[in-house]
C-alpha positions in Angstrom: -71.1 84.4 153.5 -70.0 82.6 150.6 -71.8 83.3 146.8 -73.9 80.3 145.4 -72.9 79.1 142.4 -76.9 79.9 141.3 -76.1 83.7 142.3 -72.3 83.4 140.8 -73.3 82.6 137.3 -75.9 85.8 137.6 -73.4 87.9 139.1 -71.2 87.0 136.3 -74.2 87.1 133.6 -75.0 91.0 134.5 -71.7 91.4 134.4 -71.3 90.7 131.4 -73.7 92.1 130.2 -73.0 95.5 131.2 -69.2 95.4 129.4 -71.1 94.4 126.3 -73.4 97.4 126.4 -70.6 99.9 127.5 -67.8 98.3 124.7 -71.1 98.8 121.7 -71.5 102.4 122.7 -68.4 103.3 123.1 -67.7 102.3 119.7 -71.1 103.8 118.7 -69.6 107.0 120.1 -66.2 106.7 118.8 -67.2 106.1 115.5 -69.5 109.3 114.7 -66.7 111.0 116.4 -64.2 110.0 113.7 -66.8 110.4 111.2 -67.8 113.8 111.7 -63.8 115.0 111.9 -63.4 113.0 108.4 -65.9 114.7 106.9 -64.5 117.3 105.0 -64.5 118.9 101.6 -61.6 120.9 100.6 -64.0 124.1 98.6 -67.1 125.4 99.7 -69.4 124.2 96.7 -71.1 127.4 97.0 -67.6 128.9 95.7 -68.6 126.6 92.4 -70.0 129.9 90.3 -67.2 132.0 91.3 -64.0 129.6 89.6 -62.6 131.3 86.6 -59.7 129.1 86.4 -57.8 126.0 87.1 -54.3 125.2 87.3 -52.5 122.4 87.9 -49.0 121.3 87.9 -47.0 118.0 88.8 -43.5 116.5 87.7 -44.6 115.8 83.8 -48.0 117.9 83.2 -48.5 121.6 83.5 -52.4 122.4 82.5 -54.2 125.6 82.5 -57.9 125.6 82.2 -60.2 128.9 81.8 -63.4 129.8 81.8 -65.0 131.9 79.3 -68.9 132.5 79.1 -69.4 129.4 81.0 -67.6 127.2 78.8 -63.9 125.6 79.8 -61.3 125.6 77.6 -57.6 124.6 77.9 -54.9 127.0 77.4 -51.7 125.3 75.5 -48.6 126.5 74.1 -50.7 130.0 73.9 -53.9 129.1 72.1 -56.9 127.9 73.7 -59.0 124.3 72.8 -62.3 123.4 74.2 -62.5 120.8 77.5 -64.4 118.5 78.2 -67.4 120.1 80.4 -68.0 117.4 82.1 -64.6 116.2 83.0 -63.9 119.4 84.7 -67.2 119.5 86.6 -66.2 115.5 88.0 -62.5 117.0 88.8 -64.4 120.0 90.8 -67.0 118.1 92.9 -64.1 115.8 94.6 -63.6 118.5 96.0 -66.7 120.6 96.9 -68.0 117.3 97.9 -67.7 116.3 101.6 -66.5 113.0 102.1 -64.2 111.0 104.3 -61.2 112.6 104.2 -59.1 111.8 107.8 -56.6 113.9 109.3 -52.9 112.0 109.5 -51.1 114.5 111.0 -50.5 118.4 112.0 -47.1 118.4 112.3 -45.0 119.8 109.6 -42.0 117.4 110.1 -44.0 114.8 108.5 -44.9 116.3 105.1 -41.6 114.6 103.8 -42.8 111.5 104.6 -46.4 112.1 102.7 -44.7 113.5 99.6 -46.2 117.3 100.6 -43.1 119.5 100.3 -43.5 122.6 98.6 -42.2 120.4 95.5 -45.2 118.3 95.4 -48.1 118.4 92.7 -50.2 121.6 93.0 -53.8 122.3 92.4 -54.7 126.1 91.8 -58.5 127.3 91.7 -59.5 130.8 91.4 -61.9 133.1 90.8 -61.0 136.5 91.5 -58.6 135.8 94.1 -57.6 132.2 95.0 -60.0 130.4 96.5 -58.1 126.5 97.0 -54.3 126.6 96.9 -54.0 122.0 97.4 -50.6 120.4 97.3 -50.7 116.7 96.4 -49.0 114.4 97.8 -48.0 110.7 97.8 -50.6 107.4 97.6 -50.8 104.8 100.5 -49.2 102.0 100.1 -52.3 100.1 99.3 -53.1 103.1 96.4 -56.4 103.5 97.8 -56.0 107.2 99.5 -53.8 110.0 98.8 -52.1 112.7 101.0 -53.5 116.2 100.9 -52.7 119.3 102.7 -53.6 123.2 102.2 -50.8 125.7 101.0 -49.4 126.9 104.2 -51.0 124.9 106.6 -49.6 121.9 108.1 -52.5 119.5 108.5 -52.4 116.1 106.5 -55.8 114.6 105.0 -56.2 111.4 103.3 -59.3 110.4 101.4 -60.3 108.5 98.0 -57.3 108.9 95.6 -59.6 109.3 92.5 -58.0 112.7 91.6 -54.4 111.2 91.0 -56.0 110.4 87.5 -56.8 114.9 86.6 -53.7 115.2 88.4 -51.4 113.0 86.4 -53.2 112.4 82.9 -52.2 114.5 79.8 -53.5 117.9 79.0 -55.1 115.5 76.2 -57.2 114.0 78.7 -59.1 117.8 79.4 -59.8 118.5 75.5 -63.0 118.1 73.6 -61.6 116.3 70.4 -65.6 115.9 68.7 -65.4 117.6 65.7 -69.2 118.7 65.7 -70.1 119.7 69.1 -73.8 120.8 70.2 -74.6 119.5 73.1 -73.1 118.9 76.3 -71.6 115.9 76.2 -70.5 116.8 72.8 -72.6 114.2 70.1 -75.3 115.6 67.6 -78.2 113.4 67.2 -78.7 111.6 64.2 -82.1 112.8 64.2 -81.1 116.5 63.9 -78.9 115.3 60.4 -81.1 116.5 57.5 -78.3 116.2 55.0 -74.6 115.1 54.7 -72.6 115.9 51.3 -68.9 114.3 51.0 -66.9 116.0 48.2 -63.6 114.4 47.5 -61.4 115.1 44.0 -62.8 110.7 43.4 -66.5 111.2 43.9 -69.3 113.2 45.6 -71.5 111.6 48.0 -74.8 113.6 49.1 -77.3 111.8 52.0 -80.4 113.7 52.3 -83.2 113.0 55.0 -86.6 112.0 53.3 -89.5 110.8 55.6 -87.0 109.2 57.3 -85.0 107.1 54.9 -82.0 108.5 53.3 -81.7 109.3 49.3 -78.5 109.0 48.2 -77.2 111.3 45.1 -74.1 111.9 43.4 -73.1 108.2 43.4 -74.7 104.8 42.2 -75.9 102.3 44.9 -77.7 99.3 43.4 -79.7 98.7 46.8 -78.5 101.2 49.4 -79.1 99.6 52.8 -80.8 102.7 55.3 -79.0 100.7 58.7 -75.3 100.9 57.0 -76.2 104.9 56.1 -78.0 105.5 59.2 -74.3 104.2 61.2 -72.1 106.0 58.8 -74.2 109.3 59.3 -73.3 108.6 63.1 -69.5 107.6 62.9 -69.8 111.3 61.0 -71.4 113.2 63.4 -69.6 111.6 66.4 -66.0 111.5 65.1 -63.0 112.7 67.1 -59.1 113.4 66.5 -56.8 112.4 69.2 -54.9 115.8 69.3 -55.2 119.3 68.3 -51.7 120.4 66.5 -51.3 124.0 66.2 -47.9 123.8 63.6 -50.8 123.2 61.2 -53.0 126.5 60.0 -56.5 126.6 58.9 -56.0 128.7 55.8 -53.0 125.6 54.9 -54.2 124.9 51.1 -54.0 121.0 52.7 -58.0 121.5 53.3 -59.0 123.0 49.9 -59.9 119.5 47.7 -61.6 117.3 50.3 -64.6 118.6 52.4 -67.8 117.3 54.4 -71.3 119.4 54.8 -73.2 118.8 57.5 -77.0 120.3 57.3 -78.7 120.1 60.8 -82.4 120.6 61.5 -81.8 124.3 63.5 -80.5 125.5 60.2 -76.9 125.2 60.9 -74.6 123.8 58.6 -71.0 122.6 59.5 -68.6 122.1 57.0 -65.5 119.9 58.0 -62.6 120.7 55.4 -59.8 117.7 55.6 -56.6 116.6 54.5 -55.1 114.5 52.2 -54.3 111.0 54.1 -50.8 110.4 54.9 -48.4 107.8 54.9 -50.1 106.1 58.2 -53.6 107.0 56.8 -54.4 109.7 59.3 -55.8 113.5 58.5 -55.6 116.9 59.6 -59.2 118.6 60.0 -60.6 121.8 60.1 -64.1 122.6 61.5 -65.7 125.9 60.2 -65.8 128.7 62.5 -62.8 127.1 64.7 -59.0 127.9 64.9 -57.8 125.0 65.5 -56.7 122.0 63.6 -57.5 118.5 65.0 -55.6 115.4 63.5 -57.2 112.2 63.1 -55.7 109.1 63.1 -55.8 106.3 60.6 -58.5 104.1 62.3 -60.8 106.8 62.7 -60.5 108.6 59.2 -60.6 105.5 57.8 -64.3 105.4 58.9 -65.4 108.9 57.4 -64.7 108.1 53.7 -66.1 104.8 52.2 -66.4 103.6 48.7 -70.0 103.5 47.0 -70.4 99.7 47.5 -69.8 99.9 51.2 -73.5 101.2 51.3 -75.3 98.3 49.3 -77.3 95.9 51.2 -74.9 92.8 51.8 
């Protein structure tokens, strides 16, 4: 007995409908499959507390960063320079985070073709024994995702390739270059400035907090303007060098004719002692109770010492 048309178009309706509904959760299913197998973080972020150093090495950069009553510092040519806290934290949850990081391959033939060899860019974290031993490979062609694997295991992951920048950048990139530090992301707040004296062999300039308007002393102003002292006060407290350099000393006689005092509200008092400028108007620096010498470059020294008119309402 021959099918109606009438009961064709239903056979062929149900049909249909039936591949739809199998095709949808198939996909459904396929898709949290793949999603729970990318998953993956490469440390245990409980393991966070326990890292008491982090090394890592490529082609051009060899960096060493410790940590020493909870603080991370870089270790360079011997000497050790503050990080930034909160660069190192960033570099540390990409990988204590889990995110969507897809296995490529288990086979070792193919870390040649991902740029893994035993050659390749190494990440190092340990505590008292290692606890992440990462070798870094190569970038997609589309430089969205890199190539992972664990030291001595073959498996290949790929995921966000956010830590090629801590991989590759300078070990200039990991130091805190603020002179004043206090906080965590390293600025002072201008509030916390109760005075600021500038002594250089021209002139001495002394800013001291009064119910919140500055007095100046040491210098004439005909009509100092509180906005223009209120910004320099800031440049001050906020000022950074773009390197440390170690062929300097802080005992050089360099730093005995030009100094700044900085008076904060806690009772502390920083005294920045400084060069004289040179040829391309940049200073060394030396911050009391530090080791180390920053250097400061032309643009930015240029902002830290300012003639008496510069302060007069315009």
């Amino acid at each position: 007995m021959t099918m109606t048309y009438k009961n064709r178009l239903t056979f062929l309706g149900t049909l249909i409908g039936v591949l739809t509904v199998t095709y949808i959760a198939s996909v459904i299913f396929t898709s949290g499959i793949g999603s729970k197998s990318s998953s993956y973080a490469w440390l245990d972020s409980k393991s966070t507390g326990k890292i008491q150093k982090i090394a890592i090495k490529d082609n051009e950069n060899e960096i060493e960063l410790r940590k020493k009553n909870n603080q991370w510092f870089v270790l360079h040519n011997g000497l050790e320079y503050p990080a930034k806290q909160l660069r190192v934290e960033d570099f540390l949850k990409i990988l204590t985070t889990r995110s969507a990081w897809a296995v490529r391959s288990s086979s070792a033939s193919t870390h040649g073709r991902f740029g893994l060899e035993q050659s390749a860019s190494r990440v190092t974290i340990s505590g008292e024994t290692v606890l992440l031993d990462l070798v870094v490979g190569n970038e997609d062609i589309l430089k969205n995702e890199i190539y992972l694997r664990r030291a001595g295991q073959n498996e290949v992951r790929s995921g966000d390739n956010a830590i090629k920048s801590y991989i590759s950048s300078p070990v200039t990139s990991w130091y805190n270059l603020r002179l004043i530090t206090e906080t965590e992301n390293g600025s002072v707040d201008l509030s916390s400035v109760q005075r600021l004296s500038v002594y250089t062999p021209q002139e001495t300039q002394i800013f001291s907090r009064k119910n919140r308007r500055w007095e100046i002393s040491g210098f004439k102003a005909e009509k100092p303007d509180q906005s223009i002292i209120d910004n320099y006060i800031r440049q001050v407290i906020t000022a950074e060098g773009d390197n440390f350099d170690d062929a300097v000393k802080a005992d050089d006689p360099m730093f005995d004719k030009i100094n700044m005092s900085i008076e904060l509200g806690n009772g502390r008092i920083v005294t920045v002692r400084f060069s004289e400028a040179d040829e391309s108007g940049g200073r060394f620096a030396h911050v009391s109770g530090k080791d180390y010498v920053y250097f400061i470059p032309a643009w930015s020294a240029g902002k830290l010492f300012r003639n008496a008119s510069s302060f007069e309402t315009q």
